[in-house]
C-alpha positions as CSV (number, residue, x, y, z in Angstrom):
1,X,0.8,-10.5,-25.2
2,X,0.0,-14.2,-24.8
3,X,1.1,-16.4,-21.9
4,X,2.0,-19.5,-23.4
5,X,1.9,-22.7,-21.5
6,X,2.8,-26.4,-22.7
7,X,0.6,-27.8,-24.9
8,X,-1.6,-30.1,-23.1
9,X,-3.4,-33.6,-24.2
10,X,-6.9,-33.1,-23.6
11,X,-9.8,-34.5,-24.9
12,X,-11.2,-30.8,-24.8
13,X,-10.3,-28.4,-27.7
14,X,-10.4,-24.9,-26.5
15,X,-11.2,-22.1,-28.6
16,X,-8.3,-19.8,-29.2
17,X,-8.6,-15.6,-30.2
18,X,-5.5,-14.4,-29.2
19,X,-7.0,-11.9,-26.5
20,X,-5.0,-10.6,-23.9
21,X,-3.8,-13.2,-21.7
22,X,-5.8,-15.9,-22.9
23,X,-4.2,-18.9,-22.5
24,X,-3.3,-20.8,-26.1
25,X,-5.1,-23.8,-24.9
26,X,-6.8,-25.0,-21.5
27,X,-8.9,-22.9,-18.5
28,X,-7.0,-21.1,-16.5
29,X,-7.3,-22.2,-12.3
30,X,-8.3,-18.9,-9.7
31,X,-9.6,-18.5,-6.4
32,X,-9.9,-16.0,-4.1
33,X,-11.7,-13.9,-2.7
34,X,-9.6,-12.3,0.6
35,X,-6.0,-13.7,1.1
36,X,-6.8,-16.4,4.1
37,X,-9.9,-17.9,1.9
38,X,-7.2,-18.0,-0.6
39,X,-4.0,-20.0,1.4
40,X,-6.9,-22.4,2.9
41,X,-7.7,-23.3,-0.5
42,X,-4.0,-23.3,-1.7
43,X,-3.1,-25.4,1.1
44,X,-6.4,-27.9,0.1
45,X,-5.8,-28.1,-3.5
46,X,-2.2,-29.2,-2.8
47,X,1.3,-27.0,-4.2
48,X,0.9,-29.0,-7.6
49,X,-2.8,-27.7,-8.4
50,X,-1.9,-23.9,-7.3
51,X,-4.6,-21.7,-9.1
52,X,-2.8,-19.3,-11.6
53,X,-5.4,-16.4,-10.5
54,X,-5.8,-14.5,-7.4
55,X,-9.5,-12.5,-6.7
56,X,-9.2,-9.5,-5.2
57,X,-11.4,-6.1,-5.2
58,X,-11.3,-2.1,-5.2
59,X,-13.8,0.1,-5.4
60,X,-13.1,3.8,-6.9
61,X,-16.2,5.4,-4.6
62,X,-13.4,6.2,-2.0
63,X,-10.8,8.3,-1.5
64,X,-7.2,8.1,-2.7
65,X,-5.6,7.1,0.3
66,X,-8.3,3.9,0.2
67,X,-7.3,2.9,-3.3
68,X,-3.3,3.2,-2.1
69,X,-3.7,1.2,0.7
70,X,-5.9,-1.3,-2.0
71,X,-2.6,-1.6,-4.3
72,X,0.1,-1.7,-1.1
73,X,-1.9,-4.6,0.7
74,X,-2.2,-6.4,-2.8
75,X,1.3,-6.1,-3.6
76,X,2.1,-7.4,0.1
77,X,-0.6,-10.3,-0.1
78,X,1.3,-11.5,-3.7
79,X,5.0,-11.2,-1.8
80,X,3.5,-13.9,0.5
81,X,2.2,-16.0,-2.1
82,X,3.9,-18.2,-4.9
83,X,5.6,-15.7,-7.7
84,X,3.9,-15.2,-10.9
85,X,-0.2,-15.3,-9.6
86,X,-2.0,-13.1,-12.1
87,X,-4.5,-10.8,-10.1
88,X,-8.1,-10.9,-11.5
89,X,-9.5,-6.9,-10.3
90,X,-13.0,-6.9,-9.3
91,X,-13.3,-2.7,-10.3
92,X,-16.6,-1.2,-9.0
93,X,-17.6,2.5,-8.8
94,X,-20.9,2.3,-6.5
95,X,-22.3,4.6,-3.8
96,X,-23.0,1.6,-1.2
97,X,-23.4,-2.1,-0.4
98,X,-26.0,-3.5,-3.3
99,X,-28.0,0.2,-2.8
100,X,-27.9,1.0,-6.5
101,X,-26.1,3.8,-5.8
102,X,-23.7,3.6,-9.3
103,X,-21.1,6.5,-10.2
104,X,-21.0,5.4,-13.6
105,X,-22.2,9.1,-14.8
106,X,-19.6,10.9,-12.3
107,X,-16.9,8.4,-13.5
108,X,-17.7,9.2,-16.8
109,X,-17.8,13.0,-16.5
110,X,-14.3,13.0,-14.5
111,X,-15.7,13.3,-11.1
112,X,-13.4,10.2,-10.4
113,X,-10.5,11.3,-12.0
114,X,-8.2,11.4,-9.3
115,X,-9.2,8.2,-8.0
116,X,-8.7,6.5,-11.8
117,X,-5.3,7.8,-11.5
118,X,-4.5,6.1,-8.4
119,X,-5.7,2.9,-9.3
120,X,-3.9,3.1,-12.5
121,X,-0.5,4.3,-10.4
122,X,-0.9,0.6,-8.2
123,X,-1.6,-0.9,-11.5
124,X,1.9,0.4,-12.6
125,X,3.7,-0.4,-9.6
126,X,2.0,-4.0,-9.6
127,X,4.2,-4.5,-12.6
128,X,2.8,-8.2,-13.7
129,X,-0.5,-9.1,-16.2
130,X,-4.1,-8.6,-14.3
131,X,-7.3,-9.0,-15.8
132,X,-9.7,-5.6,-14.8
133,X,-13.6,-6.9,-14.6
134,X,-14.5,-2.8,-15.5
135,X,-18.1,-2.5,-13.5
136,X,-18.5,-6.4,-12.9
137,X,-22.2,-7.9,-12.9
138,X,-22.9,-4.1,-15.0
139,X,-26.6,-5.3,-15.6
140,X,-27.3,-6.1,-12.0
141,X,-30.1,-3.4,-10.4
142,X,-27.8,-3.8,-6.9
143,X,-25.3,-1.6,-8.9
144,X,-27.9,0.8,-10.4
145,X,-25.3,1.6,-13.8
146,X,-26.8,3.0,-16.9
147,X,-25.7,1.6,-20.5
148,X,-24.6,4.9,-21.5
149,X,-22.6,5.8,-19.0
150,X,-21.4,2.2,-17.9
151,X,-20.3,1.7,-21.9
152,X,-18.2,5.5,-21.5
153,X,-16.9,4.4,-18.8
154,X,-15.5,0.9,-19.8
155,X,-13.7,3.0,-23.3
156,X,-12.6,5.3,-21.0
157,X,-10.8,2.9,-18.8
158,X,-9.7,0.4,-21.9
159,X,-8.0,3.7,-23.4
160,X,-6.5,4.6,-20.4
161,X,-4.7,1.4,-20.0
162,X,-3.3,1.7,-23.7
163,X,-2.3,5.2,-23.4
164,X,0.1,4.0,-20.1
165,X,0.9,0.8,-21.0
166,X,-0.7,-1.1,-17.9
167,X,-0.8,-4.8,-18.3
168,X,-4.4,-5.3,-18.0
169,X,-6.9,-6.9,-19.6
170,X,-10.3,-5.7,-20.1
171,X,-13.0,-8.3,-19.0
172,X,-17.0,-7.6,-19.6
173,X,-18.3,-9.3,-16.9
174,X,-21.9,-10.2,-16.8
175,X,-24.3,-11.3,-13.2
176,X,-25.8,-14.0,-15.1
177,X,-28.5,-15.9,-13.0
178,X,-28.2,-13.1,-10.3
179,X,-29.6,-10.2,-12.9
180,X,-32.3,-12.8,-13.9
181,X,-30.4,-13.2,-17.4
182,X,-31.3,-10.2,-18.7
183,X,-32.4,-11.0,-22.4
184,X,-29.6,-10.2,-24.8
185,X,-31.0,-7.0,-26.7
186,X,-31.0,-5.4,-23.2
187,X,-27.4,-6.8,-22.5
188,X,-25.9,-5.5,-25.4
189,X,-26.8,-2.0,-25.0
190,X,-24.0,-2.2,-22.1
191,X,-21.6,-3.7,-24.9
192,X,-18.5,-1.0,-25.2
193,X,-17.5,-2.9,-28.4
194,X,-15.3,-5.6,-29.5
195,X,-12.7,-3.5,-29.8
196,X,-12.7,-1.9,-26.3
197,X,-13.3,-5.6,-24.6
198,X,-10.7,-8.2,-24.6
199,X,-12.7,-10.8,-22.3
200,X,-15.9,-11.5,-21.6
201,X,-17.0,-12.8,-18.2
202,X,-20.0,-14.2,-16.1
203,X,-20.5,-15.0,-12.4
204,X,-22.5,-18.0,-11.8
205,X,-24.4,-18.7,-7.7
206,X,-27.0,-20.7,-7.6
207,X,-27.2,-24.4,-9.4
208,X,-30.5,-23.7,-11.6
209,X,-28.3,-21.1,-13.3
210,X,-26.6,-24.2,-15.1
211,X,-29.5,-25.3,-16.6
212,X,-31.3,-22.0,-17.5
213,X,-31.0,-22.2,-21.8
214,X,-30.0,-18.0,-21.5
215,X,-26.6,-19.1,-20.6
216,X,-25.6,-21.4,-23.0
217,X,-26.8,-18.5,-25.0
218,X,-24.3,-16.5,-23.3
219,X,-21.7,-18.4,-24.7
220,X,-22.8,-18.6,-27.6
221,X,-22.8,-14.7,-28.0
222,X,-19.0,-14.7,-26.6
223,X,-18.1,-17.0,-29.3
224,X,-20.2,-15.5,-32.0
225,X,-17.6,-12.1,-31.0
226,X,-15.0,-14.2,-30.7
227,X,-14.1,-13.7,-27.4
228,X,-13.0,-15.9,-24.5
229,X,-15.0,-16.1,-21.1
230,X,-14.4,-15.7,-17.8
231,X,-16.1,-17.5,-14.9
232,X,-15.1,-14.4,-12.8
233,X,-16.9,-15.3,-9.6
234,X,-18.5,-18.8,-8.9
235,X,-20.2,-20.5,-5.7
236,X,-22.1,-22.8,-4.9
237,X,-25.1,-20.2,-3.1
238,X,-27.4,-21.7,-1.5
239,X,-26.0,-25.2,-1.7
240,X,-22.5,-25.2,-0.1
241,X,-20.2,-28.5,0.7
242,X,-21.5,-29.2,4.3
243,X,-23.8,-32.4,2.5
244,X,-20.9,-34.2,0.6
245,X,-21.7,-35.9,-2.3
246,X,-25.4,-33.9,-2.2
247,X,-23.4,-30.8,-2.3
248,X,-21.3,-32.3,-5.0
249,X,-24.1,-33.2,-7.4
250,X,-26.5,-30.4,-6.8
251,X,-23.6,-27.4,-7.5
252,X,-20.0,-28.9,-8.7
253,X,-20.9,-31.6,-10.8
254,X,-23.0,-29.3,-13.9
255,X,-20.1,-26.4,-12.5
256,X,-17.4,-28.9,-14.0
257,X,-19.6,-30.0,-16.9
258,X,-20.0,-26.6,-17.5
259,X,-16.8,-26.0,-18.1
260,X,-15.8,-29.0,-19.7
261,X,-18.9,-28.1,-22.5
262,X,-17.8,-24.8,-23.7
263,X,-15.0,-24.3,-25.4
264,X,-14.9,-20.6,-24.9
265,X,-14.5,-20.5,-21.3
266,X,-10.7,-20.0,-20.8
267,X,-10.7,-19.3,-16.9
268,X,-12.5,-20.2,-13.7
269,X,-12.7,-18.2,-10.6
270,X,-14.3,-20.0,-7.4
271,X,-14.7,-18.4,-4.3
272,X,-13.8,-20.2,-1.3
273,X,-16.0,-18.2,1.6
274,X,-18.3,-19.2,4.3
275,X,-20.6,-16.8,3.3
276,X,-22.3,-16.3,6.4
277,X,-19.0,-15.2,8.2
278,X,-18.5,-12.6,5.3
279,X,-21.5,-11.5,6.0
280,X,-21.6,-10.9,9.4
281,X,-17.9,-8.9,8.9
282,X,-19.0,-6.9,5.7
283,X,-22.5,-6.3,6.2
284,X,-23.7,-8.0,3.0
285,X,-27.0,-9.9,2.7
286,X,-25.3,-13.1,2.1
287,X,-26.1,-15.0,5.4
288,X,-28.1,-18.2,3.9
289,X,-25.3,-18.4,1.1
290,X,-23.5,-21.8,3.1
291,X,-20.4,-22.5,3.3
292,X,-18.4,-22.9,0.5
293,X,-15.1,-23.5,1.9
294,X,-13.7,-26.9,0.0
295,X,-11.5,-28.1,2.8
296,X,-14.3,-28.2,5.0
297,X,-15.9,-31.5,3.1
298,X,-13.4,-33.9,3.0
299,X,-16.1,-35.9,-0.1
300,X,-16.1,-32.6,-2.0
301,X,-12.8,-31.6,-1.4
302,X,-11.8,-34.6,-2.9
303,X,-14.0,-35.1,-5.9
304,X,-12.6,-31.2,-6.5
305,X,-9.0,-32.5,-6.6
306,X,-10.0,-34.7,-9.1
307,X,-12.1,-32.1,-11.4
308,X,-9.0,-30.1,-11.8
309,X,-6.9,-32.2,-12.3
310,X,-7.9,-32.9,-15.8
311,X,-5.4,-32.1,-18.8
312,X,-7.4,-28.9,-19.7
313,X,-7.2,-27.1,-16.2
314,X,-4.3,-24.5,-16.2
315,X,-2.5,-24.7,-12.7
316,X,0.3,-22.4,-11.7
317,X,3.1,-24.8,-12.4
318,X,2.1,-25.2,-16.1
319,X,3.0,-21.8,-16.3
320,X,6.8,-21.9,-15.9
């Protein structure tokens, strides 16, 4: 299945492979990544720039009633949001917060079973398109997967969804910068195979991640397996929007350049936190991250406006 939208004049000419809800032509708009980080930035972009994709998170190290309770307040967030939002699924099976502690094996050997089931049961009642990032940032040592088992897992799951007809879509989702770019030999032995992967993705933090050759390389690789990419978590760590037009050259400026440069990116998710908050609530070492929150920045928030406004951003109103 493709979603279509309207052909668009853009300077920009966007690969096209015909994955699984890959726009024909364009980058789709997302943000996230909890449902008030998500309306502030709704409300700051304005109704008429309304991202098509809507971050949210579930980890399978938990029990059933955790993974119901997932689906149900997802389902409820959506109902308060405008109709037809694709949710992007940030799927992890870890032991602990950035311990290492990966289930990959126990996932694998059907340890998880019951709680695969359940996620694939609020997949079903979800009833719309959703884009699965299957063990997102894989490489990164804070999740402590193996290749082998990380790859088994990724089929298993990709199977799964044929067997039952869940509208998912696979997405191989790299850390990038945060893994130190692991070199691409060592990447690949994570690879599950074209044919188990419709997207490929990469989350991008800091801004000397833009420069760094290793990701151009990354794309390169997509496109050289002729897939599209994912930006499926972006920020600007370490940076922020508190400096204005600092903020905007240091982190948003290469961010939009980024995407404007490679053809095979086909969606954008940026997450609109202030990190420190986050991670005073969730106990995650993110306390010199800034703030990223757009609205906060009146310079940045409106240099953003402009950025996606361009022809080959894909807003939620192009979709109809």
């Amino acid at each position: 299945m493709v979603l279509k939208v309207h052909a668009q004049d853009t300077k920009i000419l966007h690969e096209f492979y015909n994955a699984k809800y890959e726009p024909e032509t364009g980058i789709y708009h997302g943000a996230g990544q909890d449902i008030d980080g998500f309306k502030d930035y709704m409300n700051a972009v304005g109704k008429e720039l309304t991202p098509v994709i809507y971050m949210t998170y579930v980890n399978i190290n938990q029990d059933i009633e955790g993974i119901t309770k997932w689906g149900e307040k997802l389902r409820k967030d959506l109902e308060s949001l405008p109709e037809g939002l694709i949710p992007q699924i940030g799927l992890a099976f870890t032991g602990g917060k950035d311990k290492g502690a990966g289930r990959d094996k126990d996932v694998a050997e059907g340890k998880l079973d019951n709680q695969l089931k359940e996620f694939y049961k609020q997949l079903l009642k979800l009833d719309r398109p959703t884009y699965t990032r299957i063990g997102y940032e894989f490489e990164g040592d804070w999740n402590g997967y193996t290749p082998k088992y990380y790859r088994a897992v990724f089929k298993k799951i990709f199977n799964d969804f044929k067997i039952q007809n869940i509208k998912s879509a696979t997405v191989w989702c790299s850390g990038g910068g945060s893994a130190n770019f692991m070199n691409h030999e060592e990447l690949m032995e994570f690879y599950p195979g074209d044919s188990y992967v419709d997207w490929w993705g990469i989350d991008i933090f800091s801004p000397d991640e833009f420069s760094n050759p290793a990701l151009k390389a990354f794309f390169e690789l997509a496109e050289d397996h002729k897939k599209p990419v994912m930006i499926g978590e972006a920020t600007p760590r370490y940076v922020g929007v508190s400096e204005g037009k600092k903020s905007w050259d240091n982190w948003f400026k290469p961010y939009f350049e980024m995407l404007n440069d490679n053809p095979g990116i086909k969606a954008f998710c940026y997450i609109n936190w202030d990190w420190a908050y986050w991670s005073d609530k969730i106990g995650f070492q993110w306390h010199d991250w800034k703030d990223a929150r757009i609205e906060t920045n009146a310079i940045v928030l409106d240099a953003y406006k402009i950025a996606i406004s361009k022809e080959n951003i894909i807003h939620l109103k192009d979709m109809k």
